[in-house]
TORGU-290608 format. One line per 4 residues: number of its first residue (from 1); their letters; for each residue x, y, z of N, C-alpha, C. Coordinates in nm, 2 decimals. Layout:
BEGIN
NUM = a = X,Y,Z,X,Y,Z,X,Y,Z | ...
END
This chain:
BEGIN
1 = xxxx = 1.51,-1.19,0.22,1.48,-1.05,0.18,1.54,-0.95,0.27 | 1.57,-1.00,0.39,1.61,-0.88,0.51,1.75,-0.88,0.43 | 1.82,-0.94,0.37,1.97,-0.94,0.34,2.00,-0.82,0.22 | 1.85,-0.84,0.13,1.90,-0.76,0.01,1.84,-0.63,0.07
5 = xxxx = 1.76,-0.64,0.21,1.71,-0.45,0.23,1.82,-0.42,0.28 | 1.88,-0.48,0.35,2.02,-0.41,0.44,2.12,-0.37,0.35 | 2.10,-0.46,0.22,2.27,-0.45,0.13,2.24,-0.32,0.06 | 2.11,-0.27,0.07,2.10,-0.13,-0.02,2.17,0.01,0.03
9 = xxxx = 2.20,0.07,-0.08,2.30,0.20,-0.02,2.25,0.27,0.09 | 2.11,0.28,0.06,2.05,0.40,0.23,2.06,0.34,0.28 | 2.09,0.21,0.33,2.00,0.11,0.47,2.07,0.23,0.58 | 2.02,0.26,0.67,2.02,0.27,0.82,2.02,0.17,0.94
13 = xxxx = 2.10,0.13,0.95,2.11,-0.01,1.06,2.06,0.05,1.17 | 2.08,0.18,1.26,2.02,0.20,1.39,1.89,0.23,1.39 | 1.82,0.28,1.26,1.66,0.30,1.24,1.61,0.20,1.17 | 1.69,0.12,1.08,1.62,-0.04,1.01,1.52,0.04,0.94
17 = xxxx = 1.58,0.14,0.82,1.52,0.17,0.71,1.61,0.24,0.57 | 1.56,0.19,0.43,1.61,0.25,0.35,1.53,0.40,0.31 | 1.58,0.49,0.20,1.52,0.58,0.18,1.43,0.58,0.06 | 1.31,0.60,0.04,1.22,0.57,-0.07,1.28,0.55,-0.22
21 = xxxx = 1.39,0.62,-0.23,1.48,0.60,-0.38,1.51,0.53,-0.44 | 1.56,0.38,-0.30,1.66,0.26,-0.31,1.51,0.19,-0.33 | 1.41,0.21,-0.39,1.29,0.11,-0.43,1.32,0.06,-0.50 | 1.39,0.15,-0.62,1.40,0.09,-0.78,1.55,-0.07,-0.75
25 = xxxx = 1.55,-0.01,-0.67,1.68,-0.12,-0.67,1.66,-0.26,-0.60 | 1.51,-0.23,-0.50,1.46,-0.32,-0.43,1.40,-0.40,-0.52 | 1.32,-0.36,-0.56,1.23,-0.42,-0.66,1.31,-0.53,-0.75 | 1.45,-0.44,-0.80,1.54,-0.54,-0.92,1.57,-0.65,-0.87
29 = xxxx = 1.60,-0.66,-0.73,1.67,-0.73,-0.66,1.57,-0.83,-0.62 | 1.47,-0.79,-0.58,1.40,-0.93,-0.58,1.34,-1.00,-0.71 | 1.37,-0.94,-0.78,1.26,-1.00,-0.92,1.10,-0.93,-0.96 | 1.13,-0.82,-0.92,0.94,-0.78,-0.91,0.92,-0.69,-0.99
33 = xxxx = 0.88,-0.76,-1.13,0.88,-0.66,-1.22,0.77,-0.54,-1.21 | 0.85,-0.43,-1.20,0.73,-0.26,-1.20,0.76,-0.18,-1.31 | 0.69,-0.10,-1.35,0.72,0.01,-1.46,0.76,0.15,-1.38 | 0.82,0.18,-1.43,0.90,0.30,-1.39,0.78,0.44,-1.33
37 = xxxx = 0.66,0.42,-1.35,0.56,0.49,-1.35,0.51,0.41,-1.19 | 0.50,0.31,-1.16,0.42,0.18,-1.08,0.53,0.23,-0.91 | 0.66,0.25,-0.99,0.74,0.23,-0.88,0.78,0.38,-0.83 | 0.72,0.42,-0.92,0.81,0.62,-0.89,0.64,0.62,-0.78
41 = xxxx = 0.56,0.57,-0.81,0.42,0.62,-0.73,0.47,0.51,-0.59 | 0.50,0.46,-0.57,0.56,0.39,-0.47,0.64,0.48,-0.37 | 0.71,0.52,-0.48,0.80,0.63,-0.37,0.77,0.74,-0.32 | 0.67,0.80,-0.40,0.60,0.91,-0.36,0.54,0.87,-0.23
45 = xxxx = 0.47,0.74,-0.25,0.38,0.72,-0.13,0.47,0.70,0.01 | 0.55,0.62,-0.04,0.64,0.63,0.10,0.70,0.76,0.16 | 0.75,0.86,0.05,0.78,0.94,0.12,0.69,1.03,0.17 | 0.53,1.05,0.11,0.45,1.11,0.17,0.39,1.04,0.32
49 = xxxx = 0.39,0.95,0.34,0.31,0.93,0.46,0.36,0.81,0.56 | 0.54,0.85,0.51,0.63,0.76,0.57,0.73,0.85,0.63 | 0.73,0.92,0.62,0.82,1.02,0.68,0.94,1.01,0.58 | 0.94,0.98,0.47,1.05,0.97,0.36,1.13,0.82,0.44
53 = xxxx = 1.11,0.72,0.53,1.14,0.61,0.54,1.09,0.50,0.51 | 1.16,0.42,0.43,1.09,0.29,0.43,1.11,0.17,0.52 | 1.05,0.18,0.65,1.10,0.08,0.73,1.14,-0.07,0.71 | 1.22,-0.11,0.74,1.25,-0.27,0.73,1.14,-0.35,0.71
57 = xxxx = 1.09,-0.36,0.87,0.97,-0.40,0.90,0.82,-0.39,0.84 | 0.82,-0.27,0.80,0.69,-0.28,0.74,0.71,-0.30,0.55 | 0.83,-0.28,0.51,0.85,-0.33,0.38,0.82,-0.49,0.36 | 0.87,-0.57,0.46,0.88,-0.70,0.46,0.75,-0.71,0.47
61 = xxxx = 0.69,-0.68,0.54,0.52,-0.73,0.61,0.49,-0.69,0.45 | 0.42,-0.58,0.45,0.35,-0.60,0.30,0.42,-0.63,0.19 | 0.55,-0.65,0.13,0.59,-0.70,0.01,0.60,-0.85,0.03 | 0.60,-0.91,0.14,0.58,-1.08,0.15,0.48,-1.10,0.09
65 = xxxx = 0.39,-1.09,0.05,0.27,-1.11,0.01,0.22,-1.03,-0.17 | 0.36,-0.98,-0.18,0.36,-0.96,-0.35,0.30,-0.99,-0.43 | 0.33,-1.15,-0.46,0.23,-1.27,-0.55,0.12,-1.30,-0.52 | 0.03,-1.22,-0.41,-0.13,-1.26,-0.35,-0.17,-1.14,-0.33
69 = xxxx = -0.27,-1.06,-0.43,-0.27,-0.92,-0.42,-0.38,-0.93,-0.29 | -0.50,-1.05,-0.27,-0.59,-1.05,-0.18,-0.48,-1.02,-0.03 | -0.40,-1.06,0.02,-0.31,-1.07,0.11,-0.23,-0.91,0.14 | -0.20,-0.86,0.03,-0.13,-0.71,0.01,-0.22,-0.67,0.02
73 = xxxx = -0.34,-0.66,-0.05,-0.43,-0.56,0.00,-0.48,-0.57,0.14 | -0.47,-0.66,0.24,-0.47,-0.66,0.38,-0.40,-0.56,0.44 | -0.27,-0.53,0.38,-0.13,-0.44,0.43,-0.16,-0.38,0.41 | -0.21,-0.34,0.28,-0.20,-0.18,0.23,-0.36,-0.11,0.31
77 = xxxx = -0.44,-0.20,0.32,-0.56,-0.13,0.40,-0.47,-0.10,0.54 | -0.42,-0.16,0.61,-0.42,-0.15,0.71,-0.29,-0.03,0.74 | -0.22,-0.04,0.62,-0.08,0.09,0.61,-0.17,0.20,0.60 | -0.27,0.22,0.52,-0.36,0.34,0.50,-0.41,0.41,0.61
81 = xxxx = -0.44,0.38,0.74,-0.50,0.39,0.79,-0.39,0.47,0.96 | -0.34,0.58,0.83,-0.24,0.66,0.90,-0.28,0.71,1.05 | -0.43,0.77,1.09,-0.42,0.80,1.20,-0.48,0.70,1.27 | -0.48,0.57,1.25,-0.51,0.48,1.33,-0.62,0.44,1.38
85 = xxxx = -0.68,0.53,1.32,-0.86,0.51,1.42,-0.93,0.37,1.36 | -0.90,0.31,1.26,-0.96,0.17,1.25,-1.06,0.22,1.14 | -1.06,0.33,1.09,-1.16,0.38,0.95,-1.09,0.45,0.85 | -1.11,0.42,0.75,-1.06,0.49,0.64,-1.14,0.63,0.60
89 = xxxx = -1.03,0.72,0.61,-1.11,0.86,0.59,-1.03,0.89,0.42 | -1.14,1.03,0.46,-1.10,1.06,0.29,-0.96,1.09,0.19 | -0.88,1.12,0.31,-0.73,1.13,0.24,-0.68,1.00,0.23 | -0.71,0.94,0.35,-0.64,0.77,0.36,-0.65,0.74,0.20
93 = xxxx = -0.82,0.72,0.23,-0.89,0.64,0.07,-0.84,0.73,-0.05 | -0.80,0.86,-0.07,-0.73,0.90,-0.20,-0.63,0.85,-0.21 | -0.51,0.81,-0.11,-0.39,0.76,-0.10,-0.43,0.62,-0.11 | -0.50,0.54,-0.08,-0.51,0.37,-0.05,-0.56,0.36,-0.24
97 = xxxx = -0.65,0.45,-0.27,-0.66,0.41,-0.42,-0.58,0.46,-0.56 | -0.50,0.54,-0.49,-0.36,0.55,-0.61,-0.28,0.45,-0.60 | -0.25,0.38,-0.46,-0.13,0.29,-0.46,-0.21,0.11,-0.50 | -0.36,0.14,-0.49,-0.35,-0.01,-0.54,-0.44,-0.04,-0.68
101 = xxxx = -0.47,0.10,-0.77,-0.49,0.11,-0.83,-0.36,0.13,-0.94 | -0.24,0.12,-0.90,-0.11,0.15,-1.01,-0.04,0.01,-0.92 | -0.09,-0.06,-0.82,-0.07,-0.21,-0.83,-0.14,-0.31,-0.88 | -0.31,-0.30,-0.88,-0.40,-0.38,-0.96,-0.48,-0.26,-1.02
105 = xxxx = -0.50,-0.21,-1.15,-0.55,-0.13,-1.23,-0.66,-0.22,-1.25 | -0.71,-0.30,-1.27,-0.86,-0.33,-1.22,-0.97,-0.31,-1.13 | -0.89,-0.21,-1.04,-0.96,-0.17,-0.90,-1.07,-0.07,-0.97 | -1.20,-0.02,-0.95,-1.26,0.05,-1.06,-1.23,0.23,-0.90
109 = xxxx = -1.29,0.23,-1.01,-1.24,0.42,-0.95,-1.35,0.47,-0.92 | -1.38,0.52,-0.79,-1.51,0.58,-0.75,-1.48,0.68,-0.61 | -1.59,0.74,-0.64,-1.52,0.87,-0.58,-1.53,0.83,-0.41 | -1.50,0.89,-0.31,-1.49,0.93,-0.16,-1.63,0.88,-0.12
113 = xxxx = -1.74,0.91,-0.16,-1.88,0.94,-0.15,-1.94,0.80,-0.19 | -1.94,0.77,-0.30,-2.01,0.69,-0.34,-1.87,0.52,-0.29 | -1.77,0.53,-0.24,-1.69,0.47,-0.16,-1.81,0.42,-0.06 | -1.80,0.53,0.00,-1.91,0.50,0.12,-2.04,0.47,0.13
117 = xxxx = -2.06,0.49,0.04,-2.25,0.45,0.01,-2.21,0.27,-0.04 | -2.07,0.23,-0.07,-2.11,0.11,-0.13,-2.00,0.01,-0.04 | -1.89,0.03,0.08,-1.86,-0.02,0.15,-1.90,-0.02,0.27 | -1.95,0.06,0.32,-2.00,0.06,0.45,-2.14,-0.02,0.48
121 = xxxx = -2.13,-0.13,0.48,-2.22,-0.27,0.49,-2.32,-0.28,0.61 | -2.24,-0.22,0.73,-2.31,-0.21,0.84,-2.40,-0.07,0.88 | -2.35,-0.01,0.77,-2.46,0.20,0.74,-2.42,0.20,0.90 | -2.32,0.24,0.93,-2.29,0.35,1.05,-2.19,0.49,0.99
125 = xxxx = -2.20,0.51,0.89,-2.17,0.62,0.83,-2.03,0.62,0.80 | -1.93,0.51,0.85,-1.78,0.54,0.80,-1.73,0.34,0.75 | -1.65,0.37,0.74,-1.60,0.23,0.66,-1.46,0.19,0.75 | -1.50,0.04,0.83,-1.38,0.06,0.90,-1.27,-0.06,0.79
129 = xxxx = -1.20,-0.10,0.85,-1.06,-0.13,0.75,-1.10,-0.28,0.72 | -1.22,-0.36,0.76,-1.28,-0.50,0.71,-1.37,-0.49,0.61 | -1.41,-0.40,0.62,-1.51,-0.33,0.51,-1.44,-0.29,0.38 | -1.34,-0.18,0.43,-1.27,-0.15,0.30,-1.16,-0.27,0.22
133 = xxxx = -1.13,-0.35,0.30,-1.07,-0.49,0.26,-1.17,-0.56,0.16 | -1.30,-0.60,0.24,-1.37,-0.64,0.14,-1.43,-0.56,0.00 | -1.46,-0.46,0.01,-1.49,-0.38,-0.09,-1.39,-0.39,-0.18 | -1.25,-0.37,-0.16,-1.17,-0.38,-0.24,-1.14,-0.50,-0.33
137 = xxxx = -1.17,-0.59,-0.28,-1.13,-0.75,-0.29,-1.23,-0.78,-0.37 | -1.41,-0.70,-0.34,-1.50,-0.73,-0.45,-1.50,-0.65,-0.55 | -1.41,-0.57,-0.59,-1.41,-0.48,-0.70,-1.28,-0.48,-0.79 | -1.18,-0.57,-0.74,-1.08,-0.60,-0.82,-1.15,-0.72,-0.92
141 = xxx = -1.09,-0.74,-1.03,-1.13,-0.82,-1.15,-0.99,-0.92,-1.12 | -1.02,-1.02,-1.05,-0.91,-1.11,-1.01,-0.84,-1.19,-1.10 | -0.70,-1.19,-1.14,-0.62,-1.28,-1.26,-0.64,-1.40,-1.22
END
């Protein structure tokens, strides 16, 4: 996989990233079929909270795990969790449920609020990233 991210037109060799655009091309190249709608929200996401980079490294980490959505949603909780504090706040969780809701559309849709009243397992008032893993994982309708 590191061969076909380098071969793409943006790659950046001294930052080891392509630019959100070269997705559509990533995607062909490995075999991963997306709808044009699936993968344009892809890019958005990267360029929103990626700094318009899609790093080497962290494309590999969570797209290794493509064919195991339980496994990707490990990544993608843990990509969400932009300012690092180990909880998902309310922008994360709008952003963490467009991108895995237009990856598993089984995910059911519930708002910020009621998020929290039904992941937060230990009632300390926020949901940290094992919680929202699991919440997620019991709310997808598994193929």
């Amino acid at each position: 996989m590191k061969d076909i991210f380098r071969s793409l037109p943006s790659y950046n060799a001294t930052g080891r990233y392509i630019l959100p655009s070269d997705l559509h091309e990533w995607f062909k190249a490995i075999g991963y079929s997306r709808t044009n709608e699936q993968i344009e929200t892809y890019i958005q996401h990267w360029t929103d909270f990626f700094d318009g980079k899609v790093l080497e490294d962290e494309l590999l980490r969570i797209y290794e795990n493509l064919h195991d959505t339980k496994l990707m949603t490990i990544e993608l909780v843990e990509a969400a969790d932009t300012n690092g504090d180990g909880f998902i706040q309310a922008d994360e969780f709008t952003e963490l449920m467009r991108i895995m809701t237009i990856h598993e559309p089984s995910l059911k849709n519930v708002s910020f609020e009621n998020f929290i009243q039904e992941a937060d397992t230990n009632k300390d008032g926020v949901v940290s990233l094992e919680e929202c893993t699991a919440w997620i994982n019991a709310n997808i309708q598994w193929k």
